[in-house]
Structure formats: structure tokens, C-alpha cells
PDB file of the backbone (N, CA, C, O) and the ligand in Angstrom, with CONECT records:
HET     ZN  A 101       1
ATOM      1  N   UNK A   1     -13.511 -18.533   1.294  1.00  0.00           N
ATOM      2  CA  UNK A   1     -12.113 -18.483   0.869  1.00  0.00           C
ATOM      3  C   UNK A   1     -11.260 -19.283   1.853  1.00  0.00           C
ATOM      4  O   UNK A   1     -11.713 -19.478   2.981  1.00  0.00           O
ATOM      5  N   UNK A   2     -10.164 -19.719   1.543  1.00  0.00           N
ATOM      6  CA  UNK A   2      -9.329 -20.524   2.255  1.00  0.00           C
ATOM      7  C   UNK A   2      -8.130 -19.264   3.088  1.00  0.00           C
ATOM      8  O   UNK A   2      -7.460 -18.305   2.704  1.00  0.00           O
ATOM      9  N   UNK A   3      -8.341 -19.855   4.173  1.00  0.00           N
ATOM     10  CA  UNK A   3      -7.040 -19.366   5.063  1.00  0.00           C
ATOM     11  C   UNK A   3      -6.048 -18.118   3.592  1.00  0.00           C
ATOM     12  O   UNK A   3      -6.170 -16.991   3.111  1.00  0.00           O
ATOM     13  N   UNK A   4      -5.224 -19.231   3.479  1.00  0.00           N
ATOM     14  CA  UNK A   4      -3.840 -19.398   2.498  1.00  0.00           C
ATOM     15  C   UNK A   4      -4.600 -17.928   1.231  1.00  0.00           C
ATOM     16  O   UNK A   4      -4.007 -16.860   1.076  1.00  0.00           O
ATOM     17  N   UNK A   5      -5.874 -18.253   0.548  1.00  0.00           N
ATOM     18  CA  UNK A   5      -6.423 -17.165   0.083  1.00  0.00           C
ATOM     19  C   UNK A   5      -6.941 -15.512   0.103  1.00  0.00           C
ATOM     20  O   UNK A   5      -6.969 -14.589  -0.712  1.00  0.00           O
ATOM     21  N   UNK A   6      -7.384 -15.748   1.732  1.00  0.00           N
ATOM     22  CA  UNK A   6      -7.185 -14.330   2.724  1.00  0.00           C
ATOM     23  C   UNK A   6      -6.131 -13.647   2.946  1.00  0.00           C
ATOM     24  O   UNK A   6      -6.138 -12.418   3.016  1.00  0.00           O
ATOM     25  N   UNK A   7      -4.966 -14.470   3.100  1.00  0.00           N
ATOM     26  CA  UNK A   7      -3.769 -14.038   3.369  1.00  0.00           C
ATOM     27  C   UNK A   7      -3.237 -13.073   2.256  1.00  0.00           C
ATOM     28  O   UNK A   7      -2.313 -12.334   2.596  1.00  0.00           O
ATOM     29  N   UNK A   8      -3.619 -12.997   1.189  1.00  0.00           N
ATOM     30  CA  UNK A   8      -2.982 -13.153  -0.222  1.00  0.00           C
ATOM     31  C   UNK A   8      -3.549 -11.328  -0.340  1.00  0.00           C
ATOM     32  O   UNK A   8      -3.032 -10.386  -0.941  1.00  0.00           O
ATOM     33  N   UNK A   9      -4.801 -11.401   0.512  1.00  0.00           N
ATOM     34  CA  UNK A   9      -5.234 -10.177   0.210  1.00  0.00           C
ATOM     35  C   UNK A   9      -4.909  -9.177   1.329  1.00  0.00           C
ATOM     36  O   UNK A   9      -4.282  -8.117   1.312  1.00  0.00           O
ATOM     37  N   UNK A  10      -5.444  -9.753   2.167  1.00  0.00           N
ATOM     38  CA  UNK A  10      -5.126  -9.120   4.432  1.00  0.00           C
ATOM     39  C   UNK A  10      -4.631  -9.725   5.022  1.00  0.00           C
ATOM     40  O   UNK A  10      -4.827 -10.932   5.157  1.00  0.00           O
ATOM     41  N   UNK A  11      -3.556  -8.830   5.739  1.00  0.00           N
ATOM     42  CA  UNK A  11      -2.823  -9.199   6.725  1.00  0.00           C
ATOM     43  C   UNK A  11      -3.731  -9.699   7.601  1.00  0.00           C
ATOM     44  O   UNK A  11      -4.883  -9.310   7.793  1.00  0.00           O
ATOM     45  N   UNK A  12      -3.035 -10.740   8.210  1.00  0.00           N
ATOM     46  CA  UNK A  12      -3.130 -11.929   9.146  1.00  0.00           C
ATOM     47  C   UNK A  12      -3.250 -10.449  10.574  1.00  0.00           C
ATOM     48  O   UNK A  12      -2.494  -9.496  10.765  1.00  0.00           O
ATOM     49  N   UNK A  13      -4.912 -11.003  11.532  1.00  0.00           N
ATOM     50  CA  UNK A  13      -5.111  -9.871  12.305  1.00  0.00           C
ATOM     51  C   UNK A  13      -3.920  -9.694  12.937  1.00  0.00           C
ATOM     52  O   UNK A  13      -3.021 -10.535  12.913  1.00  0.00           O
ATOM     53  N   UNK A  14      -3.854  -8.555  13.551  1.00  0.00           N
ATOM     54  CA  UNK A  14      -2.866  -7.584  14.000  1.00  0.00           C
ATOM     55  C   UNK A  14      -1.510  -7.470  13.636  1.00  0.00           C
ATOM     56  O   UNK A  14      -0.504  -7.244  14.308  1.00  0.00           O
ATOM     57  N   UNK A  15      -1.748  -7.738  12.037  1.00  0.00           N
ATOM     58  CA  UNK A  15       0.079  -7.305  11.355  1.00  0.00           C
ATOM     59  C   UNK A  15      -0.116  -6.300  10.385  1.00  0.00           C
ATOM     60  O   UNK A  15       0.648  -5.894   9.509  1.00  0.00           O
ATOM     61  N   UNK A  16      -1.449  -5.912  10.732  1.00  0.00           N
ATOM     62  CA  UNK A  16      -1.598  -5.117   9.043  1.00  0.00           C
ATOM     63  C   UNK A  16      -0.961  -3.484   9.452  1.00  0.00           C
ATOM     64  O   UNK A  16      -1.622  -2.818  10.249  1.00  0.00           O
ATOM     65  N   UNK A  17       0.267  -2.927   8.899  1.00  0.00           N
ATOM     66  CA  UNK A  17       0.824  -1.634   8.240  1.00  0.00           C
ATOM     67  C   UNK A  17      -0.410  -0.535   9.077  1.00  0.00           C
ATOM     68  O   UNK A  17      -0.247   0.483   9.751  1.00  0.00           O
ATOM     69  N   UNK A  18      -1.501  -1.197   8.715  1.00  0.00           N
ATOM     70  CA  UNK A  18      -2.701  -0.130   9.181  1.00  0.00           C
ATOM     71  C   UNK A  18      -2.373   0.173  10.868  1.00  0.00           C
ATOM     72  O   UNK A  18      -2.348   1.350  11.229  1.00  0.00           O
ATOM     73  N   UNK A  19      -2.186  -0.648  11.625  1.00  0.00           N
ATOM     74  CA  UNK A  19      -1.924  -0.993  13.121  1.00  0.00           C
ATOM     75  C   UNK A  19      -0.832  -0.029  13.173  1.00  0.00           C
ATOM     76  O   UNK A  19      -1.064   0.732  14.112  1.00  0.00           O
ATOM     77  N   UNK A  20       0.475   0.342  12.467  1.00  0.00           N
ATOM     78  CA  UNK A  20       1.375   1.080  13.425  1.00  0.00           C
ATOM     79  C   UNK A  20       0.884   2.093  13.101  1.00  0.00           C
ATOM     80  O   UNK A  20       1.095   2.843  14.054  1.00  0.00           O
ATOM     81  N   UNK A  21       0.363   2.614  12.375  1.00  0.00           N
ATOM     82  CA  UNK A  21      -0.554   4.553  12.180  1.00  0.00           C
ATOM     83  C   UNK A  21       0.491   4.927  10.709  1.00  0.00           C
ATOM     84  O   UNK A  21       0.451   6.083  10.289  1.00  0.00           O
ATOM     85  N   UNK A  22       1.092   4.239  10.232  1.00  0.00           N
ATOM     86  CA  UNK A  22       1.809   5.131   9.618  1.00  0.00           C
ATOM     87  C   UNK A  22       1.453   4.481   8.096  1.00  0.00           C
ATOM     88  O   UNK A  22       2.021   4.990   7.130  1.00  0.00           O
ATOM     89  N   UNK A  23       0.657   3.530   7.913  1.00  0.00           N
ATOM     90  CA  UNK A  23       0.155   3.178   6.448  1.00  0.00           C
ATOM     91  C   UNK A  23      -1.187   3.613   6.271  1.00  0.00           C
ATOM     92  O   UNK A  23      -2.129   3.183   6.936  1.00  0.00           O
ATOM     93  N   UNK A  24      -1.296   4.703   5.126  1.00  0.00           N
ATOM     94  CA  UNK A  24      -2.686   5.003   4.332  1.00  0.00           C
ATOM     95  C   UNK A  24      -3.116   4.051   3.244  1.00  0.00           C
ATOM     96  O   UNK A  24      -2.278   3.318   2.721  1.00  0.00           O
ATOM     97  N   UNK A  25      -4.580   4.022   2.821  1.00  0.00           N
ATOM     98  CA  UNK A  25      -5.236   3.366   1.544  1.00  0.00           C
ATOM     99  C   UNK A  25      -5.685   4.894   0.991  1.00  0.00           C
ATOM    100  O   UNK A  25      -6.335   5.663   1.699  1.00  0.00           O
ATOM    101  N   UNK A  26      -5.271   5.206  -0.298  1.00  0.00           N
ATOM    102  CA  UNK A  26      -5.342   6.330  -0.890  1.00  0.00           C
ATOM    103  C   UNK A  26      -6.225   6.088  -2.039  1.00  0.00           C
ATOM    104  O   UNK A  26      -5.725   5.249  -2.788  1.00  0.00           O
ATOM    105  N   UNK A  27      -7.704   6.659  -2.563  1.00  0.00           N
ATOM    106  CA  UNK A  27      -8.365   6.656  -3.531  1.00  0.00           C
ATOM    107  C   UNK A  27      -8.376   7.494  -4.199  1.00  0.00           C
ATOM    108  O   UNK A  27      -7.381   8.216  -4.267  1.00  0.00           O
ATOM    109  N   UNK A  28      -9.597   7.763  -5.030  1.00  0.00           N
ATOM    110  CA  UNK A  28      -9.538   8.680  -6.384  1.00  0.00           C
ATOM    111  C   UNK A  28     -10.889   8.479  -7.014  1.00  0.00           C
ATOM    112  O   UNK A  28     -11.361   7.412  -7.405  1.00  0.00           O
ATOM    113  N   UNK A  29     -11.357   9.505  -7.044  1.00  0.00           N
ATOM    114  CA  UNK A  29     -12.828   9.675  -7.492  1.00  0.00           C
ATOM    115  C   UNK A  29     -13.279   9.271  -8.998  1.00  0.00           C
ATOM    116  O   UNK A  29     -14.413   9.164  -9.464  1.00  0.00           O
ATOM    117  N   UNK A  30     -12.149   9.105  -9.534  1.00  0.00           N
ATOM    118  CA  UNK A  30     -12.301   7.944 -10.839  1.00  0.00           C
ATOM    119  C   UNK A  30     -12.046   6.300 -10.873  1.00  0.00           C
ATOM    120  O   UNK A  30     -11.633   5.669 -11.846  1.00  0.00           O
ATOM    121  N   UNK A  31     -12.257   5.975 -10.083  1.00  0.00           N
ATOM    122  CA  UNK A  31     -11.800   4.681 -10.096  1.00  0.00           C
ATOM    123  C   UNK A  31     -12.722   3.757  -8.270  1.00  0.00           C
ATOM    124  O   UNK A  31     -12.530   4.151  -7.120  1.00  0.00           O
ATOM    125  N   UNK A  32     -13.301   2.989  -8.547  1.00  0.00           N
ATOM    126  CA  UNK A  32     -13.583   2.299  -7.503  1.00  0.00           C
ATOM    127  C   UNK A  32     -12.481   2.280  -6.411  1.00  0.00           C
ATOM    128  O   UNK A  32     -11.282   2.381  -6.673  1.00  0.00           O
ATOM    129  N   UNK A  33     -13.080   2.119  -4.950  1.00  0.00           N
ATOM    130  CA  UNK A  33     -12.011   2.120  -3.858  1.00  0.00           C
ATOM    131  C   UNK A  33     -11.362   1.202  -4.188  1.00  0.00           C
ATOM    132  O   UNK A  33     -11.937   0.569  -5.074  1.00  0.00           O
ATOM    133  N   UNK A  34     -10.055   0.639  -3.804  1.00  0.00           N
ATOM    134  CA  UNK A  34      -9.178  -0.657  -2.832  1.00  0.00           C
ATOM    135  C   UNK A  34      -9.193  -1.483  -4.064  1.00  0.00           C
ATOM    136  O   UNK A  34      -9.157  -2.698  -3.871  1.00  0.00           O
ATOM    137  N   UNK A  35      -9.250  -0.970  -5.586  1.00  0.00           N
ATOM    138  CA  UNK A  35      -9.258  -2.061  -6.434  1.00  0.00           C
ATOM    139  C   UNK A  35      -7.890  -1.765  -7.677  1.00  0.00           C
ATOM    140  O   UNK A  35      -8.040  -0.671  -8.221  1.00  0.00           O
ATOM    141  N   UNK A  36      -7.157  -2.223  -7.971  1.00  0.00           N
ATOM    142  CA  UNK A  36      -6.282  -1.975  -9.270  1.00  0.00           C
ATOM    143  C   UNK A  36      -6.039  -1.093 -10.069  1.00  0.00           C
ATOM    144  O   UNK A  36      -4.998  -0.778 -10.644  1.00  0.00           O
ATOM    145  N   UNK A  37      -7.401  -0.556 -10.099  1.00  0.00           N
ATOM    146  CA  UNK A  37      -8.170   0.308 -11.187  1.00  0.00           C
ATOM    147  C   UNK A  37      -7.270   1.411 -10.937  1.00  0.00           C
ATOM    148  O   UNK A  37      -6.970   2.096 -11.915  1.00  0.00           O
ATOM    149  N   UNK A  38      -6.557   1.852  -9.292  1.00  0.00           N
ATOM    150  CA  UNK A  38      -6.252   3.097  -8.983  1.00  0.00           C
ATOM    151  C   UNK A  38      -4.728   3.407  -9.835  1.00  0.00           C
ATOM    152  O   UNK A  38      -4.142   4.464 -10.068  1.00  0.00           O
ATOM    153  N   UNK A  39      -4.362   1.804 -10.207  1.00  0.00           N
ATOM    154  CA  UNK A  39      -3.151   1.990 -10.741  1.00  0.00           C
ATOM    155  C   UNK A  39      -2.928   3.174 -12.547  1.00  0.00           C
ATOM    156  O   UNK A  39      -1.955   3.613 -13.160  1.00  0.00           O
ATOM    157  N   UNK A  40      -4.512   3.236 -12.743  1.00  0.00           N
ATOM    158  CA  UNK A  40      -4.285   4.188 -13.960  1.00  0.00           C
ATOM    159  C   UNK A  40      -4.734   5.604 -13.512  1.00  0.00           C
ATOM    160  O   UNK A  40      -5.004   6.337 -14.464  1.00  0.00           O
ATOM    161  N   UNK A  41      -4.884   6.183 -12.223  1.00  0.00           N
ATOM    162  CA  UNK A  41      -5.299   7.764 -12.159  1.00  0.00           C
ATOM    163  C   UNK A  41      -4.134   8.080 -12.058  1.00  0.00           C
ATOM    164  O   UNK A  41      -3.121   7.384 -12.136  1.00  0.00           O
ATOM    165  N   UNK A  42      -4.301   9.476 -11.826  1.00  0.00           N
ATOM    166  CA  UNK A  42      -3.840  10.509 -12.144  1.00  0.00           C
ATOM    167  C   UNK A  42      -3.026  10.338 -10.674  1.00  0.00           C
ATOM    168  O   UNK A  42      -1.797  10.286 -10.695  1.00  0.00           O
ATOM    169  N   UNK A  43      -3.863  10.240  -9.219  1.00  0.00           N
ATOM    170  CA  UNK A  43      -3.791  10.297  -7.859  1.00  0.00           C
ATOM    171  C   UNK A  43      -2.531   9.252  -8.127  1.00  0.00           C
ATOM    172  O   UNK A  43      -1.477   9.833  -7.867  1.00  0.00           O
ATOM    173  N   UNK A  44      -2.319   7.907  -8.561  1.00  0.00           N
ATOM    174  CA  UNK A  44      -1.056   7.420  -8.202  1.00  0.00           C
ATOM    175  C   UNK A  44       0.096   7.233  -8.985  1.00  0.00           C
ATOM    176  O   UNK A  44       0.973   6.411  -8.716  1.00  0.00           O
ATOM    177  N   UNK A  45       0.101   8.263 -10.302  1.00  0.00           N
ATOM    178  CA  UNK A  45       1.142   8.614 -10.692  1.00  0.00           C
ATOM    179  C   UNK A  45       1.830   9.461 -10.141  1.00  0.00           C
ATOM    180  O   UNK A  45       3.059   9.501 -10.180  1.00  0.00           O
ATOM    181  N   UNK A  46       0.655  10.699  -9.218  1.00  0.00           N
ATOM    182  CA  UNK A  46       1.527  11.429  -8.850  1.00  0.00           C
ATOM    183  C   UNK A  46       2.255  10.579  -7.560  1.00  0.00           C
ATOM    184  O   UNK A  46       3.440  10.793  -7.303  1.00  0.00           O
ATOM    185  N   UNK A  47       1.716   9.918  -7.027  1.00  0.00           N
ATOM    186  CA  UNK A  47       2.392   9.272  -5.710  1.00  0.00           C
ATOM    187  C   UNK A  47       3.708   8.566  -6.257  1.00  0.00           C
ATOM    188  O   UNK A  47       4.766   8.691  -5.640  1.00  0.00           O
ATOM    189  N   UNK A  48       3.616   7.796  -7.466  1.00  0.00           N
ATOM    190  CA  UNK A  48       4.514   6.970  -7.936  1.00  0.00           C
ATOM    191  C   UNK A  48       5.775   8.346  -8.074  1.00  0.00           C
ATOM    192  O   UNK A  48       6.997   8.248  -7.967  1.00  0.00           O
ATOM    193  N   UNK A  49       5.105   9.328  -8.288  1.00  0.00           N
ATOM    194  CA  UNK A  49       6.531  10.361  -8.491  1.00  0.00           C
ATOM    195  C   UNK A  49       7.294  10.942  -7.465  1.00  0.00           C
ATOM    196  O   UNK A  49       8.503  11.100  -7.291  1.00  0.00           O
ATOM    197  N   UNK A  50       5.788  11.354  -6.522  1.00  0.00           N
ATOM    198  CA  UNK A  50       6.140  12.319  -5.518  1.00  0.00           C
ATOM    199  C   UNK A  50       6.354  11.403  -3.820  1.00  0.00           C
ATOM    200  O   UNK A  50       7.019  11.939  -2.934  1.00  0.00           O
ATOM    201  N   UNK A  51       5.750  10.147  -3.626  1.00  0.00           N
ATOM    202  CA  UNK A  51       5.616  10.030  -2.240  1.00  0.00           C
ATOM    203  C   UNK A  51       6.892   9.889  -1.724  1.00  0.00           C
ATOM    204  O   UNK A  51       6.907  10.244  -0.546  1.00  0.00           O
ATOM    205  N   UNK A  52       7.978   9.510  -2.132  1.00  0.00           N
ATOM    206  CA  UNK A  52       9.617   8.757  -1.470  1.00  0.00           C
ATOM    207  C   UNK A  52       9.524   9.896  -1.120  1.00  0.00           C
ATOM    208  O   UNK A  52       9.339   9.988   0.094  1.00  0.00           O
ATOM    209  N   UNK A  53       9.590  11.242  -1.881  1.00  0.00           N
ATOM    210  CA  UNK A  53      10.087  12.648  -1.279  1.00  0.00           C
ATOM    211  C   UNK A  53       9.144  12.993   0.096  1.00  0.00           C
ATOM    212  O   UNK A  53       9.763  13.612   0.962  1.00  0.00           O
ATOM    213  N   UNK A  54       8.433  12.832   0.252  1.00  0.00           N
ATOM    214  CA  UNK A  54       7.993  12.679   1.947  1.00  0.00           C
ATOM    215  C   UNK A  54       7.745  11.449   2.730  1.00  0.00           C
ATOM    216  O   UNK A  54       6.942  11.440   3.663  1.00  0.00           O
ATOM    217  N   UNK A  55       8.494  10.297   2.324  1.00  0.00           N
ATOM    218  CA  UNK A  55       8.871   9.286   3.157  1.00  0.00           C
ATOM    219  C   UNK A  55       8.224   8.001   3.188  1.00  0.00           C
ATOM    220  O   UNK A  55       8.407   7.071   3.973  1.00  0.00           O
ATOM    221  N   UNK A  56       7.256   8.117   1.985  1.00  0.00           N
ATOM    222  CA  UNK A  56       6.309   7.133   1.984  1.00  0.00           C
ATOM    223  C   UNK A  56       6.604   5.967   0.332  1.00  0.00           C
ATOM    224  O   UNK A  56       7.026   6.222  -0.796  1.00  0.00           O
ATOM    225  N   UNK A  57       6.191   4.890   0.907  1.00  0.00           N
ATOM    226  CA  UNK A  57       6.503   3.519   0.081  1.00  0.00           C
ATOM    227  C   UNK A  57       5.507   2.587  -0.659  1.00  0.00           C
ATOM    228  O   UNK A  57       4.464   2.448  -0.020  1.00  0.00           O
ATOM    229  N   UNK A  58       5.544   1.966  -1.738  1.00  0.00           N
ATOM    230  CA  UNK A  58       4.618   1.483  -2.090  1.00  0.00           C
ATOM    231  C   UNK A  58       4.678  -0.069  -1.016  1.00  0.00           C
ATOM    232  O   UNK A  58       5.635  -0.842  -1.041  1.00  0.00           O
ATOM    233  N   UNK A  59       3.546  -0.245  -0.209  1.00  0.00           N
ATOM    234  CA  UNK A  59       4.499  -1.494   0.293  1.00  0.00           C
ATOM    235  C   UNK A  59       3.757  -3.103  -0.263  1.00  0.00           C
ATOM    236  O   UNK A  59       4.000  -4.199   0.241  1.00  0.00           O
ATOM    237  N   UNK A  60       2.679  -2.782  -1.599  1.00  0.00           N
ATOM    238  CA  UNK A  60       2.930  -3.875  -1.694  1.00  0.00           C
ATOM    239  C   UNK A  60       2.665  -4.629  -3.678  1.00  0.00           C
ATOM    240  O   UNK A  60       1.878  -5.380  -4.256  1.00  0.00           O
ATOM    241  N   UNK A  61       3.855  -3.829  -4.003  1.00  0.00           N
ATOM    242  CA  UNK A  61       3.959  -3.710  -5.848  1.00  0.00           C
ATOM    243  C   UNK A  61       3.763  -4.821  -5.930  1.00  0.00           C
ATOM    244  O   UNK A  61       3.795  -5.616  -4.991  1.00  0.00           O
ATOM    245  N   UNK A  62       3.526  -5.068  -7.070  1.00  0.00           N
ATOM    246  CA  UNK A  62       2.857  -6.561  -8.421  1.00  0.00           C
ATOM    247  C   UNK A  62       4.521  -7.089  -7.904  1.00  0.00           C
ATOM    248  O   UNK A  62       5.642  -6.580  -7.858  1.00  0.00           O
ATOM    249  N   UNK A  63       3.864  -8.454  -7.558  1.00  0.00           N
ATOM    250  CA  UNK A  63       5.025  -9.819  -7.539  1.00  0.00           C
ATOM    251  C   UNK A  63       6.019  -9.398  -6.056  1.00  0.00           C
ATOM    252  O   UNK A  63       7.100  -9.920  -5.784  1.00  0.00           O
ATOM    253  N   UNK A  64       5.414  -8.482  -5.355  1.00  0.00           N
ATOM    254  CA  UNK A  64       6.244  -8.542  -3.783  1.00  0.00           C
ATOM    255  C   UNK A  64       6.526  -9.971  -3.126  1.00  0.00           C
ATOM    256  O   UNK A  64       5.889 -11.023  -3.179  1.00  0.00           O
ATOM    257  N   UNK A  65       7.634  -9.645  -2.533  1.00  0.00           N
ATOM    258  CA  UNK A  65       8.365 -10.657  -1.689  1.00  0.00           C
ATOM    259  C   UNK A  65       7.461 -11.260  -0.685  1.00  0.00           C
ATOM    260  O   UNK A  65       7.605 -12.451  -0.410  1.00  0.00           O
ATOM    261  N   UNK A  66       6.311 -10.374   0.035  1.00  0.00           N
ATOM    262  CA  UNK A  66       5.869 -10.652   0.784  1.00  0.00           C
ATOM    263  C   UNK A  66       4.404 -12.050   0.612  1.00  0.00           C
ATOM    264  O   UNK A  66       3.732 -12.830   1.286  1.00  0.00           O
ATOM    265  N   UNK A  67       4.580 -11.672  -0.500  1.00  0.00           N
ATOM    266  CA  UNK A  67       3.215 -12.535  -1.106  1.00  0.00           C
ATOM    267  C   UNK A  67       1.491 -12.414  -1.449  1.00  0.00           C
ATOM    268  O   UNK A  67       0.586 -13.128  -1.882  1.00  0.00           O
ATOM    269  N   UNK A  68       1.792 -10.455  -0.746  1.00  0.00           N
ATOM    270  CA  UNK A  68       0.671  -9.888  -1.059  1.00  0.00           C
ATOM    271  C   UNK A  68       0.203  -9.556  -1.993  1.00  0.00           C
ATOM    272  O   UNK A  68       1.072  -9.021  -2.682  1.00  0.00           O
ATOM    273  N   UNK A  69      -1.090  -9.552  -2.655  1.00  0.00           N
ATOM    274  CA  UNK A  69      -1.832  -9.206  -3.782  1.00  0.00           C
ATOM    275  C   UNK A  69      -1.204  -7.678  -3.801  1.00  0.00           C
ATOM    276  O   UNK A  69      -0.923  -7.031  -2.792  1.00  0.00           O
ATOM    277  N   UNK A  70      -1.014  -7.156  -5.436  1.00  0.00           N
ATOM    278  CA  UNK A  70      -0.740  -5.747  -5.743  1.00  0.00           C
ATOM    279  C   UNK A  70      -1.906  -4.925  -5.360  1.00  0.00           C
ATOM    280  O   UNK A  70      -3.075  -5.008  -5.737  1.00  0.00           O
ATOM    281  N   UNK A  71      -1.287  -4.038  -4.452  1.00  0.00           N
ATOM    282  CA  UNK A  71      -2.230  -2.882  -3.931  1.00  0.00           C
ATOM    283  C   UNK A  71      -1.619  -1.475  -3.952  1.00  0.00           C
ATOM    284  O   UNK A  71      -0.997  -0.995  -3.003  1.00  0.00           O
ATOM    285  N   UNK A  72      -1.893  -0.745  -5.327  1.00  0.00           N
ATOM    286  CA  UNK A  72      -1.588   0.351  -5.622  1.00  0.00           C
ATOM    287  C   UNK A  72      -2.025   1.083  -4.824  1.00  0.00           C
ATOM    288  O   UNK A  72      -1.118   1.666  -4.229  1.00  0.00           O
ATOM    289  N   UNK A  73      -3.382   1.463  -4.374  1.00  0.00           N
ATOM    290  CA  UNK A  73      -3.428   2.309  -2.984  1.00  0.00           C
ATOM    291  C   UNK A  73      -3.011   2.382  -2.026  1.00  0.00           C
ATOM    292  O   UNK A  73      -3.496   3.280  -1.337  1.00  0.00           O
ATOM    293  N   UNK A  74      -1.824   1.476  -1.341  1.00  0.00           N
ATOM    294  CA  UNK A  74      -1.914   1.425  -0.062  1.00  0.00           C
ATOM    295  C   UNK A  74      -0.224   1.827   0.343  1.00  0.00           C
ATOM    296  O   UNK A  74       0.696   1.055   0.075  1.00  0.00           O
ATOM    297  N   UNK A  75      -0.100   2.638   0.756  1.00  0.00           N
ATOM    298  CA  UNK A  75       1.255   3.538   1.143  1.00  0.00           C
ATOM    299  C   UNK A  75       1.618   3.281   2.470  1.00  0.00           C
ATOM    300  O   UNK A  75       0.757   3.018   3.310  1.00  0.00           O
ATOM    301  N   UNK A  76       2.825   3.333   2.744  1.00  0.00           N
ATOM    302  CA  UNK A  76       3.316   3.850   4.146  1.00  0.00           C
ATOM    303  C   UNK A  76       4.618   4.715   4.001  1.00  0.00           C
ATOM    304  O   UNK A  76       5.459   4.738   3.102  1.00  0.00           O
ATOM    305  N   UNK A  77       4.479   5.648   5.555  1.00  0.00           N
ATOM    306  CA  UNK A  77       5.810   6.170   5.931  1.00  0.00           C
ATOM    307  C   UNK A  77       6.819   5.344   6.747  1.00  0.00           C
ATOM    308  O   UNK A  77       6.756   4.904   7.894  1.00  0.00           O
ATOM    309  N   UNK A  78       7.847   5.266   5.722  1.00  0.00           N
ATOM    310  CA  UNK A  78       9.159   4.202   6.212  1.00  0.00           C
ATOM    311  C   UNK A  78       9.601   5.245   7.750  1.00  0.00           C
ATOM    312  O   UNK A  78       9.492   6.440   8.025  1.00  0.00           O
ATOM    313  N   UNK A  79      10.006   4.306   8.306  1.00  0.00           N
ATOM    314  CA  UNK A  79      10.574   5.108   9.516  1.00  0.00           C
ATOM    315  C   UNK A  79      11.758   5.824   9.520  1.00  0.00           C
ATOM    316  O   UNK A  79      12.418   5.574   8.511  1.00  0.00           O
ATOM    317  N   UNK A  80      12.225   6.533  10.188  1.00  0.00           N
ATOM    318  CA  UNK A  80      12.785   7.577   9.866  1.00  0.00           C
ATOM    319  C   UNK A  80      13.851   6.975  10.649  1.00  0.00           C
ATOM    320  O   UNK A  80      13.704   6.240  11.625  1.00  0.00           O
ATOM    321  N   UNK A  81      15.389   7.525   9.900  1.00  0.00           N
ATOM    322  CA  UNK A  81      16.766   6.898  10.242  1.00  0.00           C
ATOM    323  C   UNK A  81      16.896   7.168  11.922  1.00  0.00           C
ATOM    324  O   UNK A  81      16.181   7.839  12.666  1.00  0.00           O
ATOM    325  N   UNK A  82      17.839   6.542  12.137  1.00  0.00           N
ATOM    326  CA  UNK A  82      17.766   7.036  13.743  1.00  0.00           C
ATOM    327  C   UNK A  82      18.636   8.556  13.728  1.00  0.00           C
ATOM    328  O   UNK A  82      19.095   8.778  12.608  1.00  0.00           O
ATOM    329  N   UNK A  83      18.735   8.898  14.052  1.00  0.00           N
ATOM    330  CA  UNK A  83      19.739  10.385  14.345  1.00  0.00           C
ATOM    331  C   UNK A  83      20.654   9.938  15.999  1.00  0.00           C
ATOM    332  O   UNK A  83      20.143   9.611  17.070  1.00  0.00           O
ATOM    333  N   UNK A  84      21.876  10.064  15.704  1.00  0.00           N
ATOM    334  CA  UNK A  84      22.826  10.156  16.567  1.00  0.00           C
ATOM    335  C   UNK A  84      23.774  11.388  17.003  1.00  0.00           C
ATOM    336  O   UNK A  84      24.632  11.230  17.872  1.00  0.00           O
TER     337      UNK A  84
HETATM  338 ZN    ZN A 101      -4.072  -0.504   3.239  1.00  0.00          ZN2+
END
């Protein structure tokens, strides 16, 4: 695969979400790991409903800014506001 092609799928080493502790890859026993497929269980509708309410984001939906391939499994917790 080309550079430009890797990218599309994994973060460029040491930028990947995985590194600050606060992004999961979430599966489902119907559906192959880390593949699309997860976008029809049950496991990420409920996330699609329930995760904002404990702080967590899809971070990388079909057609993101960032240029990453859609990865319905892969969540993070947004950081938390500052408190003053
Ligand atoms: Zn991930």
C-alpha cells in the first residue's frame, strides 16, 4: 500500500486517539472485528444513542474532515470542560 493509502486507514505512528488512553475499538459478536459490518449491530446503535451521555464521540463518521476511512467501532472520551 502506498504511504497516502495507510494513512486513510491508521494514524500516522504516534497520533493515533489510541495513545492518549481515552479512545476504545468496540466489537460485537455478530459481526467481524474493526470492519463496517459493526455499523448494523445492535452494540452501535446503542452507542449511536447512548455514548455523548457519558462523554464519548464517534471520531471518525463516513466522509470526516479528517480524511479517515469510516470506523464505526472506534470511540473516544472528549475531554472534559475545564472547571473554574
Ligand atoms: Zn480505534
Amino acid at each position: 500500500m502506498s504511504l497516502a493509502d495507510i494513512l486513510k486507514v491508521s494514524a500516522y505512528p504516534g497520533y493515533s486517539e489510541h495513545h492518549t488512553g481515552r479512545a476504545v475499538d468496540i466489537g460485537s459478536p455478530d459481526c467481524a472485528h474493526l470492519t463496517e459490518a459493526f455499523e448494523a449491530t445492535r452494540e452501535f446503535s446503542w452507542l449511536a444513542e447512548h455514548a455523548a451521555g457519558f462523554g464519548f464521540v464517534l471520531s471518525y463518521p463516513r466522509d470526516n474532515p479528517h480524511g479517515i476511512a469510516f470506523e464505526p467501532w472506534h470511540w473516544c472520551l472528549t475531554p472534559a470542560p475545564c472547571k473554574t
